[in-house]
C-alpha positions in Angstrom: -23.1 23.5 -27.9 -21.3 21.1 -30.1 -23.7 17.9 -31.3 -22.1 14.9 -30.1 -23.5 11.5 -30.7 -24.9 9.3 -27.3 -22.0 6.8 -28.2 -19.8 9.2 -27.6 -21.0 10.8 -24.6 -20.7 7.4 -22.8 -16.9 6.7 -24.0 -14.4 7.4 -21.0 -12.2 10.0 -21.9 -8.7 8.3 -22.4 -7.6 5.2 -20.3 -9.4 3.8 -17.7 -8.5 2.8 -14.3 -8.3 -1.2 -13.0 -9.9 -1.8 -9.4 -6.8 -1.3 -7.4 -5.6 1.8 -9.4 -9.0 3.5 -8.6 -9.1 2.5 -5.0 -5.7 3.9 -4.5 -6.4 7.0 -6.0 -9.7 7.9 -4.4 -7.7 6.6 -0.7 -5.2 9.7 -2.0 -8.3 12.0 -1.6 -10.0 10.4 1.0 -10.1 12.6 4.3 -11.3 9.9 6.6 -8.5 7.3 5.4 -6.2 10.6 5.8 -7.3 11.0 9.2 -7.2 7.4 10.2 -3.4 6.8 8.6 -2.1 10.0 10.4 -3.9 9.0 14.0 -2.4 5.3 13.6 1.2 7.2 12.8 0.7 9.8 15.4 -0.4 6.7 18.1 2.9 4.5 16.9 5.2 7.9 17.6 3.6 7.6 21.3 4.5 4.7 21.8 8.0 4.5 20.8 8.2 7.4 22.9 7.1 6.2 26.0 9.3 2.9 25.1 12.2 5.0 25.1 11.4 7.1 28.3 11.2 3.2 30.0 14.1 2.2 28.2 16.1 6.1 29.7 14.4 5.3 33.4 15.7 1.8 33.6 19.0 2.7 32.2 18.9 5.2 34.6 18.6 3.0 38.0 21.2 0.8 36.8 23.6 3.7 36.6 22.5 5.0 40.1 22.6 1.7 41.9 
């Protein structure tokens, strides 16, 4: 094992990260954020779906009628 100095032991190695850069990269990783992003898309895809079945019924009874 190489001897290395304390010092350097505690340098970063190459750039670091600001607050919002790190945030956004462990939110890549996250599974829970994952979950919650593709429930919320997966809920918003229902919706516009059922707004469209409404929108295909209503057109519907003004054809008929």
């Amino acid at each position: 094992m190489p001897d290395t100095s304390d010092e350097e032991r505690q340098k970063p190695p190459g750039t670091t990260l600001s607050v919002e850069e790190w945030i956004e990269e462990l939110n890549k990783h996250d599974s829970f954020d994952q979950y919650a992003k593709k429930r919320k898309k997966e809920q918003m895809d229902k919706r516009r779906e059922e707004r469209n079945a409404e929108k295909d019924e209503s057109g519907d009874e003004t054809r008929e009628g």
